[in-house]
C-alpha positions in Angstrom: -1.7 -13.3 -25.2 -1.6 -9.6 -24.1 -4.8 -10.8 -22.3 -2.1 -12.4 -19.9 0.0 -9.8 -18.8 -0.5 -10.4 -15.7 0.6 -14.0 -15.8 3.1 -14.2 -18.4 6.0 -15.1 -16.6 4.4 -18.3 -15.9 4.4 -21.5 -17.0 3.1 -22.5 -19.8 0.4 -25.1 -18.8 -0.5 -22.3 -16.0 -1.4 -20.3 -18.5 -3.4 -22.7 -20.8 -5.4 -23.6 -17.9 -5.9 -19.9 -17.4 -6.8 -19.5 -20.9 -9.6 -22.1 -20.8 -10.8 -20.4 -17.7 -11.6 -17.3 -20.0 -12.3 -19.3 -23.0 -15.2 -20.4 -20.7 -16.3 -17.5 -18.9 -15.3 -19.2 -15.9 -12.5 -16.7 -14.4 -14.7 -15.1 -12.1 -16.4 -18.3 -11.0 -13.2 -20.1 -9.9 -12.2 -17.0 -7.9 -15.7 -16.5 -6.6 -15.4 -20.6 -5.2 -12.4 -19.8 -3.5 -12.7 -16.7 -2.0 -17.0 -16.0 -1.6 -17.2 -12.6 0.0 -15.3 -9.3 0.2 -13.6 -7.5 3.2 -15.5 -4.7 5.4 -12.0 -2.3 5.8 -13.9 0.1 3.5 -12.6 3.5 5.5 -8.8 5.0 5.5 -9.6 4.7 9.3 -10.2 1.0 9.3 -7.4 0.5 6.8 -5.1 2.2 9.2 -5.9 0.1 12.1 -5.6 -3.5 9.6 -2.5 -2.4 8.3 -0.8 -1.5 12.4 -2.4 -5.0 13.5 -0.3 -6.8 11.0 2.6 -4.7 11.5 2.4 -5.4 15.3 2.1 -8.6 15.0 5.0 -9.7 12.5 6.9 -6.4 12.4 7.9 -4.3 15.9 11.1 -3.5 14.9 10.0 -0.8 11.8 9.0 2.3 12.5 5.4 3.5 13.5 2.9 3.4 10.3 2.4 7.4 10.3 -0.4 7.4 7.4 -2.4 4.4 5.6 -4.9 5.1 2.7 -6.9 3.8 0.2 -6.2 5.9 -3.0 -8.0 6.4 -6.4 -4.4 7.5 -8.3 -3.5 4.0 -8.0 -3.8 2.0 -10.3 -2.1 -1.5 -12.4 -1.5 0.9 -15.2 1.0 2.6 -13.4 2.8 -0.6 -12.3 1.2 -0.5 -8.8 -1.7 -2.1 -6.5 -0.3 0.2 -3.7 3.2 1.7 -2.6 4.9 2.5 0.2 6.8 5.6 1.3 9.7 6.5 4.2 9.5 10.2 4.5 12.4 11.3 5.8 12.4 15.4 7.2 15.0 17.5 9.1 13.3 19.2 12.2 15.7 21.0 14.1 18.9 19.2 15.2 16.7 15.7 14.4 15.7 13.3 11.7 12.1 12.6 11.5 10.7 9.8 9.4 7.8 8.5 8.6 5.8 5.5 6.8 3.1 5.8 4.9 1.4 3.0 2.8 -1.2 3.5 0.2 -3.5 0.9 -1.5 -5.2 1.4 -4.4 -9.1 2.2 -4.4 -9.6 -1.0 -6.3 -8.8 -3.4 -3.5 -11.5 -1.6 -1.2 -13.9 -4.5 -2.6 -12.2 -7.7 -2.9 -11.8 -10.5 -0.4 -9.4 -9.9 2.7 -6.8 -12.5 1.3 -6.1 -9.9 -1.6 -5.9 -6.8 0.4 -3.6 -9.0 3.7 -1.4 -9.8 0.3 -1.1 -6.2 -1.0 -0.9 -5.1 3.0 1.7 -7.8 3.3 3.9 -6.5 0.1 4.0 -2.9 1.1 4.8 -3.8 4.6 7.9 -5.9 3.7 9.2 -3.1 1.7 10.0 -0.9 4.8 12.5 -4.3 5.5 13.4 -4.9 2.0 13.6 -2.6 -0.6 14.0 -4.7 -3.6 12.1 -8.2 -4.4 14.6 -10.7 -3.8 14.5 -13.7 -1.5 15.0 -12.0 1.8 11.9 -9.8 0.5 9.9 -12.5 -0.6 10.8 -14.7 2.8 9.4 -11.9 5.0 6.3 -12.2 2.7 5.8 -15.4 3.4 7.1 -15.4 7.1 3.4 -12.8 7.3 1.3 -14.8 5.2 2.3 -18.1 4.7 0.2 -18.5 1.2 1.8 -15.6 -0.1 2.4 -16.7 -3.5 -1.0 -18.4 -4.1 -2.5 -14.8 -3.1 0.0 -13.1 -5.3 -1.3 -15.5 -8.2 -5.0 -15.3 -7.5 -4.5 -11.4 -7.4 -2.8 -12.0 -10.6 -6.0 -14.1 -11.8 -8.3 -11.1 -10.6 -6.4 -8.3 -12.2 -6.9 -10.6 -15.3 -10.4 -10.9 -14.9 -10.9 -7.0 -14.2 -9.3 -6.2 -18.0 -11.3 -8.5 -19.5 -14.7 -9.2 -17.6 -14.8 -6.3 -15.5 -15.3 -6.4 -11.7 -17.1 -9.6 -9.9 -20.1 -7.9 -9.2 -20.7 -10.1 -6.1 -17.9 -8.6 -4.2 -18.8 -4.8 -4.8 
């Protein structure tokens, strides 16, 4: 079931019925039906801008986003689908900070819902350091079907190690 990483801590029917999915070569499909067509945020740029309109809009209170990139070194190997960072530098008689986020390259072709999630995570981090409720609250507060994104991300990452990318949203 290493196939399942992604998924393990779930139950046990979720996983069966996730297992049939593969079983049938019908992972991609069932994402495919649910979310048909990838985002356009292909630039840094345009990732920048995505990343302060949901900050704006749910966040006011946390600091200016200094920094927002899409970046190749990420990747689920290294635990991550993008991280965030508070940079904090003397300059003078002042403390400077600032907040960068980083998403990895791999979410430059999926559908918006995954990237808003990821976007969504990394934000709620510069609230919340670790994942407990108050964290996962503030998710949801952002993007109300959090967890189902955080699943079907889940599902996709599953599909990548086995399948390979969905071809349709590249």
């Amino acid at each position: 079931m290493d196939s399942l990483k992604y998924i393990n801590h779930y139950s046990e029917a979720t996983k069966n019925q996730v297992l049939e999915l593969i079983k049938e070569d019908k992972l991609a499909q069932h994402l495919k039906k649910k979310y048909p067509s990838s985002h356009s945020i292909k630039t840094d740029k345009a990732l920048f801008s995505y990343i302060n309109e949901l900050k704006n809009a749910h966040m006011k209170n946390v600091a200016t986003l200094s920094k927002a990139l899409y970046d190749g070194k990420i990747n689920v190997i290294h635990n991550a689908l993008g991280t965030h960072h508070i940079i904090s530098r003397v300059q003078g008689s002042k403390l400077k900070s600032k907040n960068e986020i980083r998403i990895g390259s791999m979410f430059k072709s999926v559908p918006e819902e995954f990237l808003e999630m990821i976007v969504v995570h990394e934000l709620s981090h510069f609230k919340v350091k670790e994942h407990n409720k108050a964290f996962y609250n503030l998710c949801e507060y952002m993007q109300p079907s959090y967890h189902q994104l955080e699943f079907d991300v889940r599902l996709y990452l599953t599909q990548m190690d086995i399948f390979g990318k969905i071809e349709e949203w590249n």
